[in-house]
C-alpha positions as CSV (number, residue, x, y, z in Angstrom):
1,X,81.3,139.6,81.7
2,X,81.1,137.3,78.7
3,X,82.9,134.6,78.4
4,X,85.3,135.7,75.5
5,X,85.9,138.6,77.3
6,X,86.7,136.7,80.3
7,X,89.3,134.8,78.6
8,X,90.8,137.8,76.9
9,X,91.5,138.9,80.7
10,X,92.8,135.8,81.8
11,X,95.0,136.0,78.1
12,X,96.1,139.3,79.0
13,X,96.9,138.6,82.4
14,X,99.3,134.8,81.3
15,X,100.7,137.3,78.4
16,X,102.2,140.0,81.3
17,X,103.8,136.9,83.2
18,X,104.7,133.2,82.3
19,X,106.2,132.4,85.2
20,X,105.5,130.1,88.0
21,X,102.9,128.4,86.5
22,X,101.7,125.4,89.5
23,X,102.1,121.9,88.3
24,X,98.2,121.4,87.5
25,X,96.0,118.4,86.9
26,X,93.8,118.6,84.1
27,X,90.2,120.2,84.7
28,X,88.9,117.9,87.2
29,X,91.8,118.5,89.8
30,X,92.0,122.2,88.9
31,X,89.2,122.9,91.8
32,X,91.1,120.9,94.2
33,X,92.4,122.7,97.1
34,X,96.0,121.6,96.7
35,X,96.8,121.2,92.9
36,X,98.5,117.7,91.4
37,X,100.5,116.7,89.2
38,X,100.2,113.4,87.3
39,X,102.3,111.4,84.4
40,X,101.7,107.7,82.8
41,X,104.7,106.1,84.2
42,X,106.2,102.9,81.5
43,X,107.3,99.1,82.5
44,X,110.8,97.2,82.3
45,X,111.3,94.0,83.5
46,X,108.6,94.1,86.4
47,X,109.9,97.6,87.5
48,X,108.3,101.1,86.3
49,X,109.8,104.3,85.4
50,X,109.4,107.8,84.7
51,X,110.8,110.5,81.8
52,X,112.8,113.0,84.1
53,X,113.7,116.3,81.9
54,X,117.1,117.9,82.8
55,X,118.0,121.1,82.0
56,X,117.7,124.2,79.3
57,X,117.2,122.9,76.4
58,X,115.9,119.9,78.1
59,X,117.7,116.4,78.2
60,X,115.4,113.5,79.0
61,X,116.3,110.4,81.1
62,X,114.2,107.3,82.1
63,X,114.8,106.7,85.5
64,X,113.5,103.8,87.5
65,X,110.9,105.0,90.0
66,X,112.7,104.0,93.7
67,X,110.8,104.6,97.3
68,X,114.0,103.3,98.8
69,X,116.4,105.9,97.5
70,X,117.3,109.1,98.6
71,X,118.9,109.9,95.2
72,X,118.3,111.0,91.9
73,X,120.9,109.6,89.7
74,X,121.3,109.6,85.7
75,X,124.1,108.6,83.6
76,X,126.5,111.0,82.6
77,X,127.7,111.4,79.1
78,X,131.3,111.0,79.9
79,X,130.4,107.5,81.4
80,X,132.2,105.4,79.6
81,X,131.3,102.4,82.2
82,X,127.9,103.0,82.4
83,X,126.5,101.5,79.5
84,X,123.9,102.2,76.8
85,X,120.3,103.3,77.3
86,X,117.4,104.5,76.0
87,X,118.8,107.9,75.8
88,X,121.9,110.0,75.5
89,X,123.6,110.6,78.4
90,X,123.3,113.4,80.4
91,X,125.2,116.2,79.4
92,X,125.5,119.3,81.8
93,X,128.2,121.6,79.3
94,X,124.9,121.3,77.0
95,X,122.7,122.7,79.7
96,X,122.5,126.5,80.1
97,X,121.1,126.3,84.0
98,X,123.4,123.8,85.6
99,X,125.7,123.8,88.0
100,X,128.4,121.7,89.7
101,X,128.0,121.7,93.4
102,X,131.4,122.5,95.5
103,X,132.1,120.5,99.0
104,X,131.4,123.5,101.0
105,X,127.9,124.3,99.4
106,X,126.9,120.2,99.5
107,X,127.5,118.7,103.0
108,X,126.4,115.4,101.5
109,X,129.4,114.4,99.7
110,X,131.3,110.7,99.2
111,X,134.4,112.4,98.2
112,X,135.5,115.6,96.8
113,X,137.5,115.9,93.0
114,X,140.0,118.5,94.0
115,X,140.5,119.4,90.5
116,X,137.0,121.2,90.0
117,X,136.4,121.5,94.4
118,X,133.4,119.5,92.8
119,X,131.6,117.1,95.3
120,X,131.0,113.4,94.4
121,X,128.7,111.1,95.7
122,X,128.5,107.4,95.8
123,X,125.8,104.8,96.5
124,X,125.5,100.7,96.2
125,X,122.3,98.8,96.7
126,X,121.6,95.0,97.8
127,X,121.4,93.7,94.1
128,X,124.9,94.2,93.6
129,X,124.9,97.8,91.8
130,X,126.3,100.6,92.4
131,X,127.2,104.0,90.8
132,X,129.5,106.9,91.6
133,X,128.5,110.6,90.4
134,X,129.2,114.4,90.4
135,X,126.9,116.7,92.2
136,X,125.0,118.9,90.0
137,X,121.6,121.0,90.1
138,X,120.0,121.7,87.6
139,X,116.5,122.5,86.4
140,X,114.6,118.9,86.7
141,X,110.8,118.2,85.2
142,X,108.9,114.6,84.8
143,X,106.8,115.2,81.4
144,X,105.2,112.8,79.3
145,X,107.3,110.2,77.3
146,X,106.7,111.5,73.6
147,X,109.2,114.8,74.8
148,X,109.2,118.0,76.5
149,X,110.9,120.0,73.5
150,X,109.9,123.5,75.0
151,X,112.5,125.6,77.2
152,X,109.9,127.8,78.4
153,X,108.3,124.5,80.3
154,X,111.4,124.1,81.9
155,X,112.0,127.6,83.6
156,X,107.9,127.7,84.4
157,X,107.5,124.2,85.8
158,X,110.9,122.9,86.5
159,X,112.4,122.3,90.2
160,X,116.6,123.0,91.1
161,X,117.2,119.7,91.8
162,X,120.6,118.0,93.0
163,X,121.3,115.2,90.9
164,X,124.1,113.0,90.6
165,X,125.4,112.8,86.8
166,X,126.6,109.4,86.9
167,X,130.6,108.9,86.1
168,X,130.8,105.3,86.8
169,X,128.4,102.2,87.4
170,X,128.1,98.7,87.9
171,X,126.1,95.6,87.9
172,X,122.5,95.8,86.7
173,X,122.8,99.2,86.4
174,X,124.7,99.1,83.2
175,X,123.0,96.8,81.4
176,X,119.2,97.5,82.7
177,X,117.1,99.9,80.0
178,X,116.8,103.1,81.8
179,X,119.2,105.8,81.9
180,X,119.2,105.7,85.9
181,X,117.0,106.1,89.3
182,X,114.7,108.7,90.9
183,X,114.4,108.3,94.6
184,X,111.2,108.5,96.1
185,X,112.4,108.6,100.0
186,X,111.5,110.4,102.9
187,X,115.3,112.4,102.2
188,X,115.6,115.8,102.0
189,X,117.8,115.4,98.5
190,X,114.2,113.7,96.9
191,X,112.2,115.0,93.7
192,X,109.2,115.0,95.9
193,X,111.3,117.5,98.6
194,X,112.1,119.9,95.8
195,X,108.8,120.2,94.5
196,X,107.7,121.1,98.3
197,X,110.6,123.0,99.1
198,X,110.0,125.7,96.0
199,X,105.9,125.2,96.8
200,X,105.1,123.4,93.4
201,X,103.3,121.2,95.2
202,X,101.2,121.8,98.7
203,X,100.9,118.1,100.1
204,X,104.1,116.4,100.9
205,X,102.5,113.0,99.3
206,X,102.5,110.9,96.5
207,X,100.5,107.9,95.0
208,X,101.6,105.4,92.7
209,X,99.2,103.6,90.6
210,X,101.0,100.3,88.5
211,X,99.3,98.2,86.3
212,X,100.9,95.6,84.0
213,X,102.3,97.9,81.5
214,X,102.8,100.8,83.3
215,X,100.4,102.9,85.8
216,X,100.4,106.4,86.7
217,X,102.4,108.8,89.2
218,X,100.3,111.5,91.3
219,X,102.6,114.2,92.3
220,X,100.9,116.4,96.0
221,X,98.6,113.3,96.7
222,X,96.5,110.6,94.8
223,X,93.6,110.9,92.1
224,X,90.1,109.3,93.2
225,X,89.6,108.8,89.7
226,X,91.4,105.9,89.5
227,X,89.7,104.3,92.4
228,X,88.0,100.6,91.7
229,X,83.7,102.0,92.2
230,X,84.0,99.5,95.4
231,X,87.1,100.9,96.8
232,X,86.1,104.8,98.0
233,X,87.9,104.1,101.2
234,X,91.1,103.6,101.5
235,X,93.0,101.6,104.0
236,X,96.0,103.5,106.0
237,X,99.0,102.0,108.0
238,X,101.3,104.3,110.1
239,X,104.6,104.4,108.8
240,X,107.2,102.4,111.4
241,X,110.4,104.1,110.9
242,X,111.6,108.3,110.2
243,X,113.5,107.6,107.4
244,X,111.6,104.7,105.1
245,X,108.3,103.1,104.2
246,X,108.2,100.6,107.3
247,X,105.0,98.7,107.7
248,X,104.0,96.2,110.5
249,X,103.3,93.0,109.1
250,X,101.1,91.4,111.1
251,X,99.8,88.1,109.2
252,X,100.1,86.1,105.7
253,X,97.5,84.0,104.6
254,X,97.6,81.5,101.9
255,X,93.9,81.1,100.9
256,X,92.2,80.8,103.9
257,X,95.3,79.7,106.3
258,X,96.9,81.9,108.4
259,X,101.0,81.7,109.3
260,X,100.9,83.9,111.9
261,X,99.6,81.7,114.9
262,X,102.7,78.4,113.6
263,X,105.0,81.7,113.3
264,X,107.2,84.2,114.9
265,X,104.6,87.2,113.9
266,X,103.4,89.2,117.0
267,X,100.9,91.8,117.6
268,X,103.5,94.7,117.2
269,X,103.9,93.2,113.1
270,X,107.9,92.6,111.5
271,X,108.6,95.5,109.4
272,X,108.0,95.6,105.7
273,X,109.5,97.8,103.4
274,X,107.3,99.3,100.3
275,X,110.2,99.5,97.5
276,X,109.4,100.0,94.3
277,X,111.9,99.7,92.7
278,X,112.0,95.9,93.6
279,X,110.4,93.8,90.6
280,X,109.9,91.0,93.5
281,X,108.4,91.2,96.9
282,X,109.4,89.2,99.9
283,X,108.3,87.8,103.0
284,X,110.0,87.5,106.2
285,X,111.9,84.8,107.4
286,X,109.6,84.3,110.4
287,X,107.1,83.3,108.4
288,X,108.9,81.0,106.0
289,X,108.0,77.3,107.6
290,X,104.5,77.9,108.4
291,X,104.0,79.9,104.3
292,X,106.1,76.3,103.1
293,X,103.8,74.3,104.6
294,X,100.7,76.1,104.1
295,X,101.3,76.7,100.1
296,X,102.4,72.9,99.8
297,X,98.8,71.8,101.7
298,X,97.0,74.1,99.4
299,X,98.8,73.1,96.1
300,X,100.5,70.1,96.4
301,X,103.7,72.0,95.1
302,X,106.7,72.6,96.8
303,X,107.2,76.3,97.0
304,X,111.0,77.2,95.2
305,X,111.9,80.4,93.9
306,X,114.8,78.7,91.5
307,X,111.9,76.2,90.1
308,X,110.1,76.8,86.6
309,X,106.2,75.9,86.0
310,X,104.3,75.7,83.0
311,X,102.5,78.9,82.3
312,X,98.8,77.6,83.0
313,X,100.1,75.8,86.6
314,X,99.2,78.5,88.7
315,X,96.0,78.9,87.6
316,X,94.1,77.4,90.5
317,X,96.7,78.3,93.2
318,X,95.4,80.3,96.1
319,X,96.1,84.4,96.8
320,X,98.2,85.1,99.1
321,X,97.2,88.0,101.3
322,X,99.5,90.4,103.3
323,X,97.9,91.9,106.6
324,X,99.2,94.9,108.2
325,X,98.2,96.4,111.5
326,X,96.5,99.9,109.9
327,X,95.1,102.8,111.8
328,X,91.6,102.3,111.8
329,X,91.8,98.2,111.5
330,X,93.1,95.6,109.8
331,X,94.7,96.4,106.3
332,X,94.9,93.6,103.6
333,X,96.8,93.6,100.5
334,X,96.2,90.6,98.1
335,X,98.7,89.0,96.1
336,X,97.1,86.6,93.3
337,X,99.0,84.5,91.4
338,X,99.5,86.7,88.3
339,X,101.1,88.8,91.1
340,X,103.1,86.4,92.4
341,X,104.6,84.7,89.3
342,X,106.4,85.9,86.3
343,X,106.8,85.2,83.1
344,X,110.4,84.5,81.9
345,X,112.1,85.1,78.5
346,X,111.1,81.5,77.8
347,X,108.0,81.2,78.2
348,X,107.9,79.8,81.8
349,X,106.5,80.9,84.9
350,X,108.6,81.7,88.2
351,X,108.1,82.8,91.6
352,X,108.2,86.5,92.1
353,X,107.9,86.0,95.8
354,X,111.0,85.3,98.0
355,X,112.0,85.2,101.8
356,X,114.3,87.4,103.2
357,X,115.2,88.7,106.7
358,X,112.6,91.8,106.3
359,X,109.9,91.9,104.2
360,X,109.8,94.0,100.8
361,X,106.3,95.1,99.1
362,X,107.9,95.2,95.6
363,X,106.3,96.6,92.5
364,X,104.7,93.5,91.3
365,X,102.5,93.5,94.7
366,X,101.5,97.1,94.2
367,X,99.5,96.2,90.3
368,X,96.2,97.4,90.3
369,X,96.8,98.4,93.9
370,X,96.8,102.8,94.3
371,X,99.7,103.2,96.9
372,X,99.5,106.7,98.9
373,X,102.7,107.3,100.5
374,X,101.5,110.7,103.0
375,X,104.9,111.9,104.1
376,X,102.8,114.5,106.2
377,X,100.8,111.8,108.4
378,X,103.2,109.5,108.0
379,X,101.3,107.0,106.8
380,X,100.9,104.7,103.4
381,X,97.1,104.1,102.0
382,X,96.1,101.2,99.5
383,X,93.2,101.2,97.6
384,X,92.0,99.0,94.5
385,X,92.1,100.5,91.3
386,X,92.2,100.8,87.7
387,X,96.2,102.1,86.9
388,X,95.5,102.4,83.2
389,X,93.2,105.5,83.7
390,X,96.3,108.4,83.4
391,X,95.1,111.5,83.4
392,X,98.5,113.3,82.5
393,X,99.2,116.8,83.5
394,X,98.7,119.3,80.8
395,X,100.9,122.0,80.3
396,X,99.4,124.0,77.0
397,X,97.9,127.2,76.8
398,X,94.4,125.7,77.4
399,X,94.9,124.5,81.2
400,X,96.5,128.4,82.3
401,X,92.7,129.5,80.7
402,X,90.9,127.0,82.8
403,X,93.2,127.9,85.7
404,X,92.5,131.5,84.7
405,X,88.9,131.4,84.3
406,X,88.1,127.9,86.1
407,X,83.9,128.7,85.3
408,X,84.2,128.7,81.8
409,X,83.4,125.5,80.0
């Protein structure tokens, strides 16, 4: 068969039925034996987010890419709390395929408004924010950032998702840039579970990829492509805990020093949560005297997270590196200064490194750093690489040809 009248087949054959079409990678994932999905992801004050599409005729939303939530959660357009965004509010009377969920369907619910037997749910997080929202599925897509215009996209490649349409909020919430948060948990109630659930994707896994200005998201695993050339193997580390990204924390150097021997640290690790939507990462406690007094030797600076430095002060300070006990070995993530410190509005430098009673891998550890988080080994992977390398999932006519007809070139 020729290859025009190959194509003419594989026409005929997307003409009959345009439905179900798998969330593909371009070409070079198409002969992969579980299909991807991948997006450029955009930065906001250290954290990154995604454009989520709601609805028929779709509604888009940036939402803050979170590993620690279980929710998906966008700002309603009766929110008069809420404050302003990037985009409208979300509107579900403009939406021809949602639906308010009742208490009896949803067991998951904070409360239940009697007046439409609809179920409200309700969550507050360790910054200080917190938002309060109605149950609703509806048909829920992550495009590319320029607009998914097309209905059709929607009903082919869209998920039901549960979301909750935001009717009040508070604290950084209302005043950051996106219109609200997409969890990334191990929950059942997840973007990531939906996509399973209805078989979009085969691999319950995802990869996040950030560099400075953005990165990309991999949907059903993580694309080699954006691998550093030295980096083809990647470094895994079991997962400590059923319900979040726990990691065992088993060292910190500063340069050459190690804390672990002056500290707390056993061989079992503290646990170490990968959260991105932190734009800061902290270590433990435990580790706090023997970090001080390492940083200070190799420095000459006291370490203080309220203290500003010129920009150019941190040049010559040391990297600090975080070791976790990983399954075949020792796994290091490295932390350099232009990790480590921000920039303020001013033109200063700060630490982006704190202590608190667990640690936190936040998103300005994970730059440059392609984070693997396999919900079916239960384990999270880190390998160098270049995050600026988006390859972003194509849904025109071309890709259901090559899908169609994968030999033709």
């Amino acid at each position: 068969m020729t290859q025009v009248a190959r194509w003419l087949v594989a026409l005929a054959a997307v003409a009959e039925s345009l439905v179900s079409i798998p969330l593909l990678h371009e070409a070079r994932a198409l002969s992969a034996s579980s299909p991807m999905f991948e997006q450029r992801v955009g930065e906001s004050r250290g954290v990154r987010h995604a454009a989520l599409y709601l609805g028929v005729p779709p509604q888009r939303a940036l939402v803050v890419i979170d590993t620690a939530s279980d929710w998906t959660a966008v700002v309603a357009s009766s929110c008069t709390t809420c404050g302003n965004h990037t985009d409208p509010g979300y509107d579900t009377a403009k939406s021809t395929t949602s639906a308010y969920d009742n208490c009896t369907s949803f067991r998951q619910c904070f409360l239940c408004d009697s007046a439409r037997a609809a179920c409200e749910v309700q969550r507050t997080y360790v910054d200080g924010s917190g938002w309060t929202g109605a149950a609703v599925t509806d048909l829920a897509y992550i495009g590319r950032f320029s607009g998914e215009s097309s209905d059709d996209i929607m009903r082919t490649n869209g998920v039901r998702l549960t979301v909750a349409a935001q009717l009040s909020a508070s604290g950084p919430l209302v005043t950051m840039a996106e219109n609200g948060i997409i969890g990334f948990s191990k929950a059942s109630t997840t973007f990531l579970a939906a996509l399973v659930a209805q078989k979009r994707i085969e691999r319950n896994a995802f990869s996040l990829c950030y560099s400075a200005s953005g990165g990309t998201l991999v949907l059903g695993g993580s694309d080699p492509s954006l691998y550093a050339p030295s980096s083809a193997a990647t470094g895994t580390v079991a997962m400590l805990s059923s319900t979040k990204y726990l990691l065992p924390l088993v060292d910190v150097f500063v340069g050459g020093t190690s804390t672990a021997a002056t500290s707390s640290v056993d061989s079992a690790g503290l646990s170490t949560l990968v959260d991105s939507g932190s734009s800061h990462s902290y270590l433990p406690y435990a580790v706090r005297t023997s970090f001080l007094r390492a940083f200070a030797a190799a420095t000459n600076v006291a370490f203080s997270d309220a203290t500003t430095y010129a920009p150019d002060q941190s040049g010559t300070w040391p990297t600090i590196t975080l070791v976790f006990a990983g399954t075949a070995g020792r796994v290091e993530l490295e932390l350099p200064p232009a990790k480590y410190m921000y920039t303020t509005a001013s033109g200063e430098s700060k630490f982006g490194l704190r202590f608190a009673e667990s640690g936190v891998i936040g998103a300005n550890a994970m730059v440059d750093v392609n984070v693997l988080f396999d919900l079916d080994a239960q384990q999270v992977g880190f390998t160098r690489a270049n995050c600026t390398l988006t390859t972003e999932t194509s849904t025109t006519f071309r890709l259901l040809l090559w899908k169609a007809s994968p030999n033709t070139a």
